[in-house]
N, C-alpha and C positions, 0 to 999 in steps of 0.2 A: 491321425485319423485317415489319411491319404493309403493307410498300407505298406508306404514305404513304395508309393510313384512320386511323391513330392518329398524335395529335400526342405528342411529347413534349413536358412541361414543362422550364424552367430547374431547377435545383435548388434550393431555398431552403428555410433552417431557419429558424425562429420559435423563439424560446427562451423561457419561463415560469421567471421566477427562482423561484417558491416548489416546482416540480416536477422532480425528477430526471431527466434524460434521459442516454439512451445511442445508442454509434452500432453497427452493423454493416457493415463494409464485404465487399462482394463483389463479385469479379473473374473474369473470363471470358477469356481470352488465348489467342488461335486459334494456331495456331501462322503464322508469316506469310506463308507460300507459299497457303496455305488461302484456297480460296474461300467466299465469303458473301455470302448473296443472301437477298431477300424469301420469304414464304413463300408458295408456289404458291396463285390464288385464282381460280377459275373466272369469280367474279362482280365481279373487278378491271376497270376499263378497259385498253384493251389498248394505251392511245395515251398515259397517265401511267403512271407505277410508277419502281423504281429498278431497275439491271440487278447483275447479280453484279458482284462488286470483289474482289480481292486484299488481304489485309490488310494485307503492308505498302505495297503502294500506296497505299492508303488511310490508313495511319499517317501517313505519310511528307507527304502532302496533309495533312492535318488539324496536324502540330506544322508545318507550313510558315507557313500563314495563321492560324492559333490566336494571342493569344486574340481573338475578333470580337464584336460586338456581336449580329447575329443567327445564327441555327445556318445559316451560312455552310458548312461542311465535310459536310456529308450532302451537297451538288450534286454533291459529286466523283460520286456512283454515279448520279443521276439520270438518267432516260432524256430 
């Protein structure tokens, strides 16, 4: 949603056996006709960024090549 100014990391847990930890999971589920797209930035370049995508297009792309070594499944929207 950043455009590709923020990276996302892998996800990765470190676990401390003498400290209790807990999880939260939370889910966002567009519905899949729905579009989704970057969020508008005046001071973006206009020759990188990603374009809007359909969600299950995008689902559909992402469980096709999944699981990959690098985050391979974001090109699908790249401009």
């Amino acid at each position: 949603m950043s455009n590709g100014r923020l990276k996302s990391p892998w996800h990765r847990v470190v676990t401390h056996m003498d400290v209790e930890r807990f999880s939260v999971a939370l889910f966002y589920n567009p519905p899949s006709q729905a579009k989704i797209g970057p969020v508008k930035d005046a001071a973006a370049s206009s020759d990188e960024g990603y374009k809007k995508v359909v969600v299950g297009d995008y689902l559909q792309h992402f469980y096709k090549i999944s699981p990959t070594l690098e985050k391979q499944a974001i090109l699908f929207a790249k401009v």
